[in-house]
N, C-alpha and C positions, 0 to 999 in steps of 0.2 A: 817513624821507622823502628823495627825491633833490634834489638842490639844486646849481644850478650856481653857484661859487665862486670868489668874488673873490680875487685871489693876495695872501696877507698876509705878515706875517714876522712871527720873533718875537727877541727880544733877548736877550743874556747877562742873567742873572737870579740874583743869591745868596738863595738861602731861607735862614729861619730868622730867630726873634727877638734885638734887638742882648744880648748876654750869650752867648748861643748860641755852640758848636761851629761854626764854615762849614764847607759841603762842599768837599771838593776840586774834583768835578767841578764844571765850569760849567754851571746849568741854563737853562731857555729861558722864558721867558713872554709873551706877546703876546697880541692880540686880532683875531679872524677876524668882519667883517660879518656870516657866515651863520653862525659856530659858537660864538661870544661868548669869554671870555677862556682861552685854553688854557694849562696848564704842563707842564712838562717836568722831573723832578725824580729824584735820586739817592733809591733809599730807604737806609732806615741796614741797616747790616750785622747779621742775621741771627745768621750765623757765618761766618769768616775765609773761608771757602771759597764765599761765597753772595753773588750783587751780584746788583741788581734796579733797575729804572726804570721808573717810572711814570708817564703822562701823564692829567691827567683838563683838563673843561672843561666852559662850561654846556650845550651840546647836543651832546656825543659821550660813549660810554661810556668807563669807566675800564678803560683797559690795563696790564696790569703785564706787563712781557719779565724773566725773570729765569735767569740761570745759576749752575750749579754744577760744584763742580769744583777740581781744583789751579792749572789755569790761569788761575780767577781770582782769585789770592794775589797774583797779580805787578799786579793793573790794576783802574781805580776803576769800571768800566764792565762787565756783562756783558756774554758773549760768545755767537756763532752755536754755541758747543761745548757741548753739555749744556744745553740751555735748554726753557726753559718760556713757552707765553704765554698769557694768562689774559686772555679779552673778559668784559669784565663779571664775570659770574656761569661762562662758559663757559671752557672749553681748547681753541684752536686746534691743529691739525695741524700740524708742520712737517715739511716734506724738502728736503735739498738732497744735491747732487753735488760733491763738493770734491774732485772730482781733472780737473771739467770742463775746457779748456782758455779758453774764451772768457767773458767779462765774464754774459753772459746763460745760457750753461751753467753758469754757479759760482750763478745765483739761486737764493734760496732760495724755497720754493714754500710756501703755508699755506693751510689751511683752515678755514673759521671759516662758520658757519651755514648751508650749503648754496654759499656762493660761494669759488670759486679764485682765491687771489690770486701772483702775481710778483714776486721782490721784489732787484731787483739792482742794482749799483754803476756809475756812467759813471766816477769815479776815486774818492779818497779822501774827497771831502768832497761828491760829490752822488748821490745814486742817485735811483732811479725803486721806487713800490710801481704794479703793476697790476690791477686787479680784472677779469677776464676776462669777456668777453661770453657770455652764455646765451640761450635762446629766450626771456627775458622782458628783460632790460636788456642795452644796448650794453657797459657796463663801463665803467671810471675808470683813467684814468693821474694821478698824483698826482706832482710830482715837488719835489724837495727838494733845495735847496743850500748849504751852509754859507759862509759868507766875514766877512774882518775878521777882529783881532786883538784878546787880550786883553778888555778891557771893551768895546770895538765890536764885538765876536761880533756874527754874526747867521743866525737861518737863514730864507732866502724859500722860499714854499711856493706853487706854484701846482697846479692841477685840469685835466683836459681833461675832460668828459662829465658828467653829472650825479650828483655824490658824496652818499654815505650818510656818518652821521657815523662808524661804525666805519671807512672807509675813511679818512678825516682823520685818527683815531685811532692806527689800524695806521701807516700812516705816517710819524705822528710820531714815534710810541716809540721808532722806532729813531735818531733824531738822537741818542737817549740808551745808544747800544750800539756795542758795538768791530763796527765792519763789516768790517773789513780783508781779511779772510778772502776776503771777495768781489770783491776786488782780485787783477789778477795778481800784483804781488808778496808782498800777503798771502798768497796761495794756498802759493807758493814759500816763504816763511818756513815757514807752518805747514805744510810739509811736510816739509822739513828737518826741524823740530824734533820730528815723529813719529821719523824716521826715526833723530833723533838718541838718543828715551828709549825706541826698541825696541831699540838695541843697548845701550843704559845695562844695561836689563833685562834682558837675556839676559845679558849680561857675568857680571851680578851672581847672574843661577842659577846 
């Protein structure tokens, strides 16, 4: 159902029961008028090379973003490199362009039940998800900001246009993901450091 949506937030949040392991990462929990209490949450490691994030809540589907790979050995967060994302029961589409030069050319692009969605960085700690307009619905711009330290973490979240709960959903997941990438100097990093294990590589044939 489409729903226009009230801007909420959600706050630094430790899961897990007191005896419990804590996660490193910091996860998110709050509660949205129109989509009731949402979380945002590290899953546990698979294997050393697999990180995964999960957001569920009581009217949006369960999204889980997760990557694979060497690159994420070094960081507690999956990454836009080798990833997966799973709506519900489904597999999203991903593509992006990572040599684009501009913040909105580096977006990553997804597909998920017949609609297209946007999904790019204004700096390090806020992006925008878009759901693109079609001959039956205008589309959602979703946008998302991180701010505050330590235990005052927080991320606001507000809507333009009338949101479906996957679009809330999509959205979130990635508060829980290294975006960096979609950064110009993320871009620059992770380019360098291609460029730095193809000559590792070849040195070493």
């Amino acid at each position: 159902m489409h729903t226009q949506t009230t801007p909420f937030q959600l706050k630094t949040w430790q899961g897990g029961e007191k005896g419990q392991v804590r996660r490193s990462l910091p996860l998110w929990q709050g509660t949205s008028p129109e989509w009731g209490e949402i979380t945002v949450a590290s899953l546990p490691h698979a294997h050393d090379d697999v990180r995964a994030t999960e957001i569920t809540g009581g009217h949006i589907p369960t999204v889980v973003f997760e990557s694979r790979g060497m690159q994420v050995t070094i960081t507690e967060r999956p990454t836009l490199n080798g990833p997966t994302l799973r709506v519900g029961g489904a597999t999203a589409y991903l593509k992006r362009n990572r040599w684009a030069a501009t913040h909105r050319g580096r977006a990553l692009h997804m597909k998920y039940g017949g609609d297209r969605y946007r999904l790019w960085a204004v700096n390090k700690r806020e992006y925008v998800l878009m759901r693109e307009a079609d001959n039956e619905d205008r589309g959602v711009t979703v946008k998302v900001k991180e701010s505050g330290m330590a235990k005052w973490k927080r991320v606001d979240v507000s809507a333009t246009g009338r949101a479906l709960g996957s679009d809330i959903a999509l959205a979130l997941v990635f508060s829980g993901v290294d975006r960096s990438v979609l950064t110009r100097r993320g871009a620059v990093r992770a380019g360098i450091s291609r460029v730095f294990h193809v000559a590792v590589d070849s040195s070493m044939g």
